[in-house]
N, C-alpha and C positions, 0 to 999 in steps of 0.2 A: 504494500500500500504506500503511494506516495502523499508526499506533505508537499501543503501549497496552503501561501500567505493569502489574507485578506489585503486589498490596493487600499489607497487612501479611497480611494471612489465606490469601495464596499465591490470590486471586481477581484475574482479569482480565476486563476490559470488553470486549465483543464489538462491532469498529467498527460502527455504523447500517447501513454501504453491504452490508458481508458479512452482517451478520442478515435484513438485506432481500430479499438474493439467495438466501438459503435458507429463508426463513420462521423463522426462531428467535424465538420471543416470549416476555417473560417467564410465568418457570414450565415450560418445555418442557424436556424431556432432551435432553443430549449425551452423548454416547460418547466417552472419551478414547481417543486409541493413539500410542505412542514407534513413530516410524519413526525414517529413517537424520537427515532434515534437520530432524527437529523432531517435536511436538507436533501431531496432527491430532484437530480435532475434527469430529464426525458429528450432525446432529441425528436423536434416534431418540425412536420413538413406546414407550412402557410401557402395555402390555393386561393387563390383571386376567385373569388364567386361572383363575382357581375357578370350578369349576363352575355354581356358582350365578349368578354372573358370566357365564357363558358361554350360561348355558342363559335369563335374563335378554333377554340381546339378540339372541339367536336367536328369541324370543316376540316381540320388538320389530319385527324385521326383516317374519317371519309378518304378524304385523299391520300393517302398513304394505303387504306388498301382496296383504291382503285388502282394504284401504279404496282400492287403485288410486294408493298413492303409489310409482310406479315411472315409469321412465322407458326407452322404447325403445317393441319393437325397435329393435336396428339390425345394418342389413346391410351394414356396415363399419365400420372401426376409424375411418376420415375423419369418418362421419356420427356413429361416437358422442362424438368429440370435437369436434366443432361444436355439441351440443347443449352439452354440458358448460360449452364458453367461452360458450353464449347461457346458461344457468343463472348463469354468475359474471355476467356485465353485467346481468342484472337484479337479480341483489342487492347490486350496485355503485349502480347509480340506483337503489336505493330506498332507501339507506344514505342517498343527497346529494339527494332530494327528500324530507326529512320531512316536508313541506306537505303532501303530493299522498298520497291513499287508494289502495291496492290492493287 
């Protein structure tokens, strides 16, 4: 467990290993809540719900799978998470081969 200071401004540093293990990057929301032992924080996602906003990415989504950018079927929860982890390892090696053309 690491230790980390209160700022003058009542801000605390979120240790590397715990921001890691939950994906907190800078800029992203957290949720605060007073439990019995402490302080718990939550990383949480903010959606624009205006309409306009909603009705925006809904035209996005449409379009995208009219031009066949989807993925599937799948006739299991196993097989659609297999494809998902092959999706991150190629844009993992393509991150660490900037050489190399895809």
């Amino acid at each position: 467990m690491a230790l980390t200071k209160v700022g003058p401004k009542y801000q605390v540093t979120i240790p590397r290993d715990a921001r890691k293990a939950v994906g907190i990057e800078v800029g992203d929301f957290v949720e605060s809540q007073v439990t019995r032992g402490g302080i718990l924080l939550r990383p949480k996602a903010v959606i624009d719900k205006t309409p306009e906003m909603i009705d925006k990415r809904l035209a996005e989504g449409l379009d995208d799978v009219k031009k066949g950018r989807t993925y599937g079927p799948f006739y299991s929860v196993e097989s659609m998470i297999d494809s998902l982890k092959r999706g991150v390892s190629v844009k993992r090696s393509k991150k660490t081969h900037k050489s190399k053309t895809f």
